[in-house]
C-alpha positions in Angstrom: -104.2 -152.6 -42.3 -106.3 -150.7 -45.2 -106.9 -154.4 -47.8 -106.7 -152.1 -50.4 -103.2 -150.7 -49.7 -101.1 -153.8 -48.5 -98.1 -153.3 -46.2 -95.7 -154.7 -48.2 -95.8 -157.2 -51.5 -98.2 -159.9 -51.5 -98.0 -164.0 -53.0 -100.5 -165.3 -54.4 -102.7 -167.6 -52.9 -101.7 -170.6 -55.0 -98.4 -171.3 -56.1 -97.1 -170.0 -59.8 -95.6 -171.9 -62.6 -91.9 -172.7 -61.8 -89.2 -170.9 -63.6 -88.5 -167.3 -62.0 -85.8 -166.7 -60.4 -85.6 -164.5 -56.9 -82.5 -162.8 -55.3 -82.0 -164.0 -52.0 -80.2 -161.0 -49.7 -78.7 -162.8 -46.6 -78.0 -161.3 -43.0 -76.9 -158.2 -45.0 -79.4 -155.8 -42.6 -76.2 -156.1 -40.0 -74.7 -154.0 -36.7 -71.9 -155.4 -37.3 -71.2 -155.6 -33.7 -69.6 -159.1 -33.1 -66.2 -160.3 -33.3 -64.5 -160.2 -36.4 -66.9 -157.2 -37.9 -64.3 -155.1 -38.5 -62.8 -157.5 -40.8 -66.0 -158.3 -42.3 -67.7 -154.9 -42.7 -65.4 -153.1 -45.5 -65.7 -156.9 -47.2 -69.4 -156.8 -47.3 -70.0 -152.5 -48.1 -68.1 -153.8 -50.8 -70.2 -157.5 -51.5 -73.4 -154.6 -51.4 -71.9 -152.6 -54.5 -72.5 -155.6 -56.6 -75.8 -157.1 -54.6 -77.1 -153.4 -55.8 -76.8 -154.2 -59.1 -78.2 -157.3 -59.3 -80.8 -156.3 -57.2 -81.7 -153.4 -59.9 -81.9 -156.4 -62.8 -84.4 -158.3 -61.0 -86.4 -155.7 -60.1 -86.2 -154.1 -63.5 -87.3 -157.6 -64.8 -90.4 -158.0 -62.3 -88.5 -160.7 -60.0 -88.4 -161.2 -56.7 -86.2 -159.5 -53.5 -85.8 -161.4 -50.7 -84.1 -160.2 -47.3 -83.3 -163.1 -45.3 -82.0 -162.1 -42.3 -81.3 -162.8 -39.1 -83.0 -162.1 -35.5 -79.6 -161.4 -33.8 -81.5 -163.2 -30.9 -84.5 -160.9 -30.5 -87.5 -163.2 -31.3 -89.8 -160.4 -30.8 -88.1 -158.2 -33.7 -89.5 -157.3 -36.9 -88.5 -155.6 -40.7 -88.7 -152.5 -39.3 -87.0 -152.7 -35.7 -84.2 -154.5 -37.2 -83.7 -152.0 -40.1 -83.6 -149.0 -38.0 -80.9 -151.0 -35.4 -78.9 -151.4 -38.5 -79.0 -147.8 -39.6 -78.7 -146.4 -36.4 -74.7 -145.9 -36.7 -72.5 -145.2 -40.0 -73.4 -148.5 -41.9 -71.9 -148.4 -45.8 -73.2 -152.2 -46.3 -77.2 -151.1 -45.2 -76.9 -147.8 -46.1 -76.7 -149.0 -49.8 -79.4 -152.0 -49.8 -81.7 -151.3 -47.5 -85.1 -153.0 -48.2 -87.5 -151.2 -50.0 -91.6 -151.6 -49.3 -91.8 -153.9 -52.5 -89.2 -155.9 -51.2 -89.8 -159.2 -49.2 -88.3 -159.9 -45.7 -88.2 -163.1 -44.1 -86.5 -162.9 -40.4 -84.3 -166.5 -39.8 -83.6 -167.9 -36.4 -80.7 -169.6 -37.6 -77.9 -170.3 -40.2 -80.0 -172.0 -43.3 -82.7 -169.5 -44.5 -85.0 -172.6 -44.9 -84.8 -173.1 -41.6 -88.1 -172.6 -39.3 -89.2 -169.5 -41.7 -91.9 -169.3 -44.4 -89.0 -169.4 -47.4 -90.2 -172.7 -48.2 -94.1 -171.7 -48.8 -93.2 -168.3 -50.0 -90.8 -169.5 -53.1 -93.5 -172.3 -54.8 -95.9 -168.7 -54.4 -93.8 -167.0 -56.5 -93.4 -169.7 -59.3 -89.3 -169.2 -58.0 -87.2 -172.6 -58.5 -83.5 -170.5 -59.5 -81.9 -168.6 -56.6 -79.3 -165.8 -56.5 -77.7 -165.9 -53.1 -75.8 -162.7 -51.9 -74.9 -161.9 -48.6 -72.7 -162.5 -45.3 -71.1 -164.8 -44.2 -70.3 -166.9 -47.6 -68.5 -169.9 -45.3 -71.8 -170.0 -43.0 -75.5 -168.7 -43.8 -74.9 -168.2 -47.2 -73.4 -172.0 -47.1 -76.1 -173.6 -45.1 -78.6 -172.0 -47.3 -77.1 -172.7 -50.5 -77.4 -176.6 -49.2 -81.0 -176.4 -48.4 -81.4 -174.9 -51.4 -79.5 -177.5 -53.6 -81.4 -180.3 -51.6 -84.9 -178.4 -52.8 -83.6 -178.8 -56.0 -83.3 -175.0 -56.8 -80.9 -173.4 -59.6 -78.4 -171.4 -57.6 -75.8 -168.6 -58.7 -73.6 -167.7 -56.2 -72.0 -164.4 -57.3 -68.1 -164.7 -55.8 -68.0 -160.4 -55.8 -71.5 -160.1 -54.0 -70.7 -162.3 -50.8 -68.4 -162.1 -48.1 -66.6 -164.0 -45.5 -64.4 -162.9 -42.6 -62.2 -165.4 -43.4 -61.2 -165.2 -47.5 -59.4 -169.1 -47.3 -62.5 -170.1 -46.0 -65.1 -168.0 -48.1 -63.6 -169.2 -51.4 -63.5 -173.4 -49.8 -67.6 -172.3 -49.3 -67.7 -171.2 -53.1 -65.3 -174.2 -54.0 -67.7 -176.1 -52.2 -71.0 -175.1 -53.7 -70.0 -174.8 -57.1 -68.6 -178.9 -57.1 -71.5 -180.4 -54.8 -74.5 -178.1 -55.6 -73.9 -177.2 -58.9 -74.1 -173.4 -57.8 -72.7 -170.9 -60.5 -70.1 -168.2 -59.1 -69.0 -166.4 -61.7 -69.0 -162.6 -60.6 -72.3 -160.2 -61.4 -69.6 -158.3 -63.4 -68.9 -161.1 -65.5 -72.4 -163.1 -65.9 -75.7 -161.2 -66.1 -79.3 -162.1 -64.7 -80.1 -162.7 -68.5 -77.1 -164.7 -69.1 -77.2 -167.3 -66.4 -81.5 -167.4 -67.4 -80.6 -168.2 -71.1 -78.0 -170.8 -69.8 -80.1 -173.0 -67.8 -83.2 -172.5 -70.3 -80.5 -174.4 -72.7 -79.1 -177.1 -70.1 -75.7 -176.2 -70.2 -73.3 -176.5 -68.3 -70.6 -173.3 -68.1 -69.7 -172.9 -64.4 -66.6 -171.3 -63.3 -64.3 -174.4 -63.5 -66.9 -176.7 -65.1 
């Protein structure tokens, strides 16, 4: 690798001043080749209509993308391998957020993103310590990481139009869930902007849906 022309974005060696937010993309980099997919496909092309937005306001404002994804069991896999697996067939939900070389990727081996990757170095790097989790499957990795998350003590907005769950009962008990016990905001990206939620926790208050 040429030092002068990194693959990919860099951290700093030391970690930043706390206060950024990141956007957190989850499992969306997908075959969609398990049971239930076909349910859960359509529901996440459209989740990635509104990740795609926010994704534009964070980078527009210098904040971090995150793709955290999973290894689908192939610990050898990469960005790359498992981005072109994904694009391989007709895929809406890739096909429209696809990571781009300034984006970060961290591959998972299981449900939390926290869990045995570098998330937890990589976030104190960036100065991140508020989190916008998107992604698949709202009732599962999205959960799981919104807890590891909460238990970090990391600001979390959970936009309820930029996840997805196979299961809608038991996607909105996650949101339900994760707005009462974490403290996560879930109003929609349609109804709450990056700049919005910001200016509300810089003021301390306290405007969650059903708060």
């Amino acid at each position: 690798m040429n030092p002068d022309r990194p693959d990919g974005p860099q951290a700093p060696a030391h970690d930043r001043p706390r206060g950024r937010p990141a956007l957190l993309i989850i499992d969306m980099i997908n075959c969609f080749d398990f049971p239930g997919a076909d349910v859960l496909e359509p529901k996440a092309a459209h989740a990635a209509c509104a990740i795609l937005r926010i994704k534009q306001a964070m980078t527009g404002a210098g904040y971090p993308v995150i793709y955290v994804n999973d290894n689908f069991g192939e610990w050898h896999s990469e960005k790359s391998r498992l981005v072109d697996h994904a694009l391989a067939q007709p895929n809406r939900a890739a096909e429209l957020i696809a990571p781009g070389d300034e984006d970060f990727f961290v591959i998972k081996p299981q449900f939390s993103g926290f869990y045995a990757t570098n998330l937890p170095v990589l976030l104190p790097k960036l100065g991140v310590s508020r989190l916008v989790l998107t992604g698949i499957a709202t009732d599962i990795c999205v959960l799981f990481t919104a807890a590891d998350a909460h238990m970090r003590d990391y600001a979390l907005w959970i936009p309820k139009d930029a996840v997805a769950a196979e299961n809608d009962d038991r996607g909105q008990f996650a949101l339900d869930t994760m707005r009462e016990t974490m403290g996560a905001e879930t109003q929609a990206s349609d109804a709450l902007s990056l700049d919005a939620w910001m200016a509300r926790l810089d003021r301390g208050d306290d405007t969650r849906d059903g708060a």
